[in-house]
C-alpha positions in Angstrom: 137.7 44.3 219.1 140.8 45.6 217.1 141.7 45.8 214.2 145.5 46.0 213.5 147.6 48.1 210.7 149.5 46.2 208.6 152.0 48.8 207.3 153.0 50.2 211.1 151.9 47.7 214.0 149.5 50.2 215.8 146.4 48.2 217.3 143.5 50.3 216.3 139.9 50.2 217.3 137.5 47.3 215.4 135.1 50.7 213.9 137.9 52.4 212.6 138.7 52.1 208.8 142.0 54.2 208.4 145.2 53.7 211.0 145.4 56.6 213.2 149.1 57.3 213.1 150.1 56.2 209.6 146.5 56.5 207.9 146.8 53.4 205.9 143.3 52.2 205.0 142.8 49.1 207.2 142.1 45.2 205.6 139.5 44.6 208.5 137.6 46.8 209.1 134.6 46.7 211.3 135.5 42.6 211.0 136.7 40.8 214.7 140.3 39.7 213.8 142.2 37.9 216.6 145.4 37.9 214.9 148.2 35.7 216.8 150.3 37.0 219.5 153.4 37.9 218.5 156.6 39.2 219.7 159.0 41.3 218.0 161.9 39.8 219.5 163.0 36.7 217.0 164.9 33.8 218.1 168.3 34.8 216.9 168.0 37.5 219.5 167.6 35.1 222.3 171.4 32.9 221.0 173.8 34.0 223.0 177.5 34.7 223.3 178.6 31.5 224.5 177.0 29.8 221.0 179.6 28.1 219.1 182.6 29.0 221.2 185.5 26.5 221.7 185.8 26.9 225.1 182.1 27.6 226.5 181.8 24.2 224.7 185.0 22.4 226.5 183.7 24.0 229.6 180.0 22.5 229.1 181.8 19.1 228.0 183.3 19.1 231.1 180.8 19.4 233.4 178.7 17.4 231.6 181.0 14.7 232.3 180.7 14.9 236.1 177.1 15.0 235.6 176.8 11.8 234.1 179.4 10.5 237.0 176.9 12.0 239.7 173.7 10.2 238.0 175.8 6.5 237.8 177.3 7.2 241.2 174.3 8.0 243.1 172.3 5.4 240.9 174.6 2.6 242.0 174.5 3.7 245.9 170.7 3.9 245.2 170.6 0.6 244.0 172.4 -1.1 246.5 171.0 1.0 249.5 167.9 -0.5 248.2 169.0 -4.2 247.4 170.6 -4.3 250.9 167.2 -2.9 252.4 165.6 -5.8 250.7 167.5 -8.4 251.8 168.9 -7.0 255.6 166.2 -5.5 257.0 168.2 -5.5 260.4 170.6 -2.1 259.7 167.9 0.0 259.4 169.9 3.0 261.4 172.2 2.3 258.3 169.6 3.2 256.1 168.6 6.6 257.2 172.2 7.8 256.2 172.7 5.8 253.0 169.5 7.6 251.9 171.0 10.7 253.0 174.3 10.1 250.9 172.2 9.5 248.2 170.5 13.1 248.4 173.6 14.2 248.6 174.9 13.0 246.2 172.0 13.4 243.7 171.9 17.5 245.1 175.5 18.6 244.5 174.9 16.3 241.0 172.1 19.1 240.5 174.8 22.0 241.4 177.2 20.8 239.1 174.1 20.7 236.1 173.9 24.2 237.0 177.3 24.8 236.5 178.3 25.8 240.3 181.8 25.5 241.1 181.1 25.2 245.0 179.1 22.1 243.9 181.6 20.3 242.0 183.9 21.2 244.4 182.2 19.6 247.4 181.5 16.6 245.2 185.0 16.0 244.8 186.0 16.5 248.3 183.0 14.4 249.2 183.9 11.4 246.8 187.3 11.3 247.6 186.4 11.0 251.4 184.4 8.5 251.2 186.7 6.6 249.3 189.5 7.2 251.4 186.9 5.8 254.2 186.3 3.1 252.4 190.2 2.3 252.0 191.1 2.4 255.6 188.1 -0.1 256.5 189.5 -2.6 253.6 185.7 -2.6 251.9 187.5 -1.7 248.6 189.4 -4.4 246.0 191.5 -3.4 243.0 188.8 -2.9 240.8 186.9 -0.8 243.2 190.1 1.4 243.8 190.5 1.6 239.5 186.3 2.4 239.7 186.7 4.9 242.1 190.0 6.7 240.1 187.4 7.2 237.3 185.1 8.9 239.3 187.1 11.0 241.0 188.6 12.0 237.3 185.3 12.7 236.3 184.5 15.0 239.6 187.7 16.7 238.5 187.0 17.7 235.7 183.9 18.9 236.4 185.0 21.2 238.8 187.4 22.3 236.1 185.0 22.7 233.9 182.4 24.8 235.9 185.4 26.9 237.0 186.6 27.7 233.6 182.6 28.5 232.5 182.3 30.8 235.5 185.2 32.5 234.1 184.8 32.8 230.9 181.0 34.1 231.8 182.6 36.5 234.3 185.2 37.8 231.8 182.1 37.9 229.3 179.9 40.3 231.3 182.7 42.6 232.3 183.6 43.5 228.7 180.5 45.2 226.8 179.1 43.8 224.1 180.4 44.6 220.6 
């Protein structure tokens, strides 16, 4: 058991009545306090640079917004993959790959969350493929084509956005800090 000073921090032993480096007369003496854990470090210490700057927050905007392209993209091939599962059981060498676009789909969705400019760049190469796939088998109308202009926006910009954060983070760790 311990008892611990309240002037200078030192833990001290649960017998001992006075602090052994500042000699402060302890509150507890011979008494079993489990005070709670602690650490020095305070929350403020933890914020980082990139709080409340302009661009860190364009950047994170950015990607965000292929992010939320990624989840509705891969939700809708998921959806379908499964609806046409349901009701044409007879492709199922079809299904192995849809369910391995959808992985894909839902992994370099992942990369871009964590902000990786390889993954948003693969997306976008990726999407635009299978778009331009999709084109030359005439499986895509004019709303499809207006559809898949949005998504590809979206990619963009996310690769935009995890470039400019990678960047600015770069340019951030090779200055020190003030």
């Amino acid at each position: 058991m311990s008892n611990k000073c309240s002037k200078c921090g030192l833990v001290n032993w649960a017998q001992e009545t006075h602090c052994r480096r500042c000699g402060v007369e302890l509150s507890g003496a011979g008494q079993a306090e489990f005070a709670p854990l602690r650490s020095r470090i305070q929350a403020e210490d933890f914020k980082s640079r990139e709080d409340h700057d302009p661009a860190f927050d364009e950047a994170k905007a950015l990607i965000k917004k292929g992010v939320n392209a990624g989840m509705v993209y891969g939700g809708i091939s998921l959806v379908l993959v499964l609806f046409f599962q349901a009701f044409i059981p007879s492709a199922e060498a079809y299904y192995k790959f849809a369910f391995l676009d959808v992985g894909i789909i839902y992994g370099l969705t992942y990369g871009i969350h964590t902000k990786s400019r390889v993954c948003a760049a693969l997306m976008l190469g990726y999407y635009v493929l299978s778009k331009i796939v999709m084109l030359t088998q005439g499986r895509t109308g004019l709303i499809g084509i207006v559809v898949a202009i949005a998504f590809a926006k979206s990619f963009y910009q996310s690769y935009q956005g995890t470039t400019l954060y990678q960047q600015i983070k770069q340019s951030r760790t090779a200055q020190p800090h003030a």
